[in-house]
C-alpha positions, 0 to 999 in steps of 0.5 A: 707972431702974426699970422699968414696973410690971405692969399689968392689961391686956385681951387686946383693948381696946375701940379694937382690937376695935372695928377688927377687928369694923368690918374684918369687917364691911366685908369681909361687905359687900363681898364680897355686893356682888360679886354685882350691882355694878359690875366694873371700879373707878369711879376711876383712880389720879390720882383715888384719890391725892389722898385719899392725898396727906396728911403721915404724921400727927405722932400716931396715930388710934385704930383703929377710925378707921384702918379706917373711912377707909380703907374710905371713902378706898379707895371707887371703886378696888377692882376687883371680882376676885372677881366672877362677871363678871371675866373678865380674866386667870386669877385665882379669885375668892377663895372665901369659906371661903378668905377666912375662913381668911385672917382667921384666918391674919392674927389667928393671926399665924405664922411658917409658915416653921418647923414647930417654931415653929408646928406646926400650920400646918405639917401643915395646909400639908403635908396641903394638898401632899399632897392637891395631888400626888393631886389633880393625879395627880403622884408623892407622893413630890414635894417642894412649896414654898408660894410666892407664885405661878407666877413665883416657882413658875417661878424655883423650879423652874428654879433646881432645874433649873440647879444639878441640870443643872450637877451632872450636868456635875460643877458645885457651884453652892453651892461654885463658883458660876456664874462659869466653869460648864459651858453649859446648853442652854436650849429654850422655847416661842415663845409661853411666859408671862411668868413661867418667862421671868422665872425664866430672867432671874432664874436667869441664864441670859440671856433671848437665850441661851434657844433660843424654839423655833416654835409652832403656830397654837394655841401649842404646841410643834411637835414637828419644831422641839424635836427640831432644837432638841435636835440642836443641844444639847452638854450637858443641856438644860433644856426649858421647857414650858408647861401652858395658854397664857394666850390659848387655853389651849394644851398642848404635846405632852408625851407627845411631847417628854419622851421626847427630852429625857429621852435627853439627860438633861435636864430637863423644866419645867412652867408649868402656872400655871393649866392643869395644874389640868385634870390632877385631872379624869380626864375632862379629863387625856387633853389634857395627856397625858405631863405627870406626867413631867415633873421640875418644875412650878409652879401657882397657887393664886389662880388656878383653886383660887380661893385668895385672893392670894397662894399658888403651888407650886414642885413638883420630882419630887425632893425632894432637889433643892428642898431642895439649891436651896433651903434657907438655914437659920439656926444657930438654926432647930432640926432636930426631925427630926419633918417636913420644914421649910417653909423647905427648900423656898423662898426664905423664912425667913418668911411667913405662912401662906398654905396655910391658906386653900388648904386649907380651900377643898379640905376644903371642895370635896373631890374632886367640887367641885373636879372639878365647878368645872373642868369647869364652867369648861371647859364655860361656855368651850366654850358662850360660844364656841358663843354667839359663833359667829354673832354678827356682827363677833366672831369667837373664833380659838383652839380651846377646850381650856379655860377660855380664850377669844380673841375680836377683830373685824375690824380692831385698832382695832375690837377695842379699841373694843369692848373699851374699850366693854365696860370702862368699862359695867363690867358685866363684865370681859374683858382685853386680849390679843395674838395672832399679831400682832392685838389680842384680847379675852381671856376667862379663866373662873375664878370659883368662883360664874360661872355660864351666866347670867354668859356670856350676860351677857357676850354681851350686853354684847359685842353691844351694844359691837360695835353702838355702835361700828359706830354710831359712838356711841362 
């Protein structure tokens, strides 16, 4: 049979261009309507699936349709992250020039994974890891991997740390793997995340193998338990510290422990998904002290960098050893030699280039904006505690380090009460926590555009649930 003849074709057609103009559009609409519209989404998933709940369709529509209902079916269930008054958990609001990029990085469709395949993307990302180990004053010489976030970071960072622990004992872990391998001692902190726990599960290590050592009443590391933690180790031990505990912002002593764990020749890893970020403000660094000692850390992009989902960097003191950990190279990837390759630093082979959108928003900030955004935050958590100080039946029970604020009342079910109160008037968003045992609502500032007024929005609708509740309204 003969093959097609050529035909003449546009670079677009009508349909296509027509779906990513109506895309665009859509994404400017939305994006303005974060700034007064509701938070929290209208409708709950059993709502949203009947619009979904149809037979993938025997023939194709044309584009344009394709986008225009799936922005009227997806209606009522977007949750507003990207609002000023979002509050729950740690995640940035995705800020517009890093939004654009993210256009720009879907229509240039690259595989970041390589740098001879697509050249560009690659020193964009590695200038955006070069500005990120200044910014955040850790040794440039660091090796830095993209990743999709902190839990990935995470389990980056401690697979770094295993096979460099087990190769100190004289283990090959490429060769030899892990059955019979020499015993890493394991410390992390009581009131550690869920992700450099996860990355222990998926490194292997064995989650009830792990030594959870006590915290205080803020959830750092008491100093007199890591030590007896220490005592008991017979082989280098990986310590698993923690940069910004999730309910009160907490930072361990480093300064403190890095020097015992070093004495062992072990390793000291560093969750600092969001809190490490206090580290690029000189006049905030003082309260994270000893961190740039560490051997690894991970941090997230989409969460104080404002990047849009999902970005993260597995950073590791020695390149060497993300590399060892990490490379996987196929035959056929060429080794130009001319930079280091994306893909020797994570688990992928491909991805998209997700640095790109992170580095527009630092060309954008530059040093003083992203100075600025931080400390702003970190001065609107200090204010919305002193706004709470008085206001009857709220009480905030963390000491504000950062951007983290824990309130309750005075019972647990008035607590979720007032929380589910607050939710579902969707004018703001706070999220749930526990703490010490007791239900808390949980404050997280980490918008680029929240300001003064959105914390004393907040208050206000913190007040009036509280009232409601009391009253028995609700």
């Amino acid at each position: 049979m003969e093959p097609p003849a050529d035909t003449a074709r546009a670079p677009l057609s009508g349909d296509d261009s027509a779906a990513i103009r109506h895309a665009t559009e859509h994404a400017i609409a939305y994006r303005e309507s974060l700034v007064d519209g509701r938070v929290t989404p209208a409708l709950r998933p059993a709502e949203i699936s009947a619009r979904f709940a149809t037979p993938l369709p025997p023939h194709g529509q044309d584009a344009a349709t394709v986008i225009r209902d799936l922005v009227e079916q997806a209606a009522g269930g977007i949750h507003g992250h990207g609002s000023p008054r979002f509050f729950g958990y740690v995640c940035g609001g995705s800020m517009p020039v890093g939004v654009a990029a993210d256009i720009l990085v879907s229509a240039w469709g690259q595989n970041a994974a390589s740098s001879w395949e697509s050249p560009s993307v690659a020193v964009i990302e590695q200038t955006l890891c070069r500005w990120c180990l200044d910014l955040l004053a850790l040794p440039a010489g660091c090796g830095v991997g993209l990743v999709t976030g902190a839990t990935v970071a995470n389990t980056q960072g401690i697979i770094a740390a295993r096979d460099a622990l087990l190769a100190r004992q004289g283990w090959d872990i490429a060769a030899q793997g892990l059955f019979g391998a020499p015993e890493i001692p394991v410390l992390i902190g009581a009131d550690a995340h869920s992700a450099p726990l996860a990355g222990l599960k998926y490194a292997g290590f064995g989650l009830d193998r792990a030594v959870r050592v006590a915290t205080d009443d803020q959830g750092r590391m008491q100093i007199d338990a890591v030590r007896t933690a220490l005592a008991a180790c017979n082989a280098p031990p990986l310590v698993v510290l923690q940069a910004g505990q999730i309910n009160t912002g907490a930072f361990d002593p480093f300064a403190e422990i890095m020097p015992l764990v070093r004495d062992m020749r072990g390793w000291v890893h560093v969750d600092g998904a969001f809190g490490l970020w206090l580290h690029a403000v000189p006049d905030l660094r003082h309260r994270l002290a000893g961190v740039a000692d560490a051997d690894s850390w991970a941090v997230d992009l989409h969460k104080w960098l404002n990047a849009p989902y999902d970005a993260g960097l597995c950073i590791l003191r020695e390149r060497a050893a993300l590399v060892s950990a990490m490379s996987a190279r196929g035959a056929y990837l060429p080794d130009t030699g001319e930079t280091w390759e994306p893909s020797d630093s994570t688990f992928e082979l491909s991805r998209r280039a997700r640095g790109v959108p992170s580095y527009a928003i630092l060309k954008h900030l530059g040093v003083s904006g992203l100075q600025e955004m931080i400390s702003r935050h970190c001065a609107l958590a200090t204010y919305l505690a002193e706004r709470l100080t008085d206001e009857p039946g709220l009480a905030v029970v963390n000491d504000v380090v950062a951007n983290q604020v824990a309130i309750r009342c005075d019972t647990d079910e008035l607590t979720r009460k007032v929380l589910q109160q607050v939710q579902t008037s969707g004018r703001v968003y706070p999220s749930h926590g526990v703490w010490r045992g007791r239900q808390i609502i949980r404050v997280s500032i980490s918008n680029h555009a929240t300001s003064r007024a959105d914390i004393d929005l907040l208050v206000d609708e913190l007040r009036s649930a509280f009232q409601l509740v009391q009253r028995g309204n609700v």
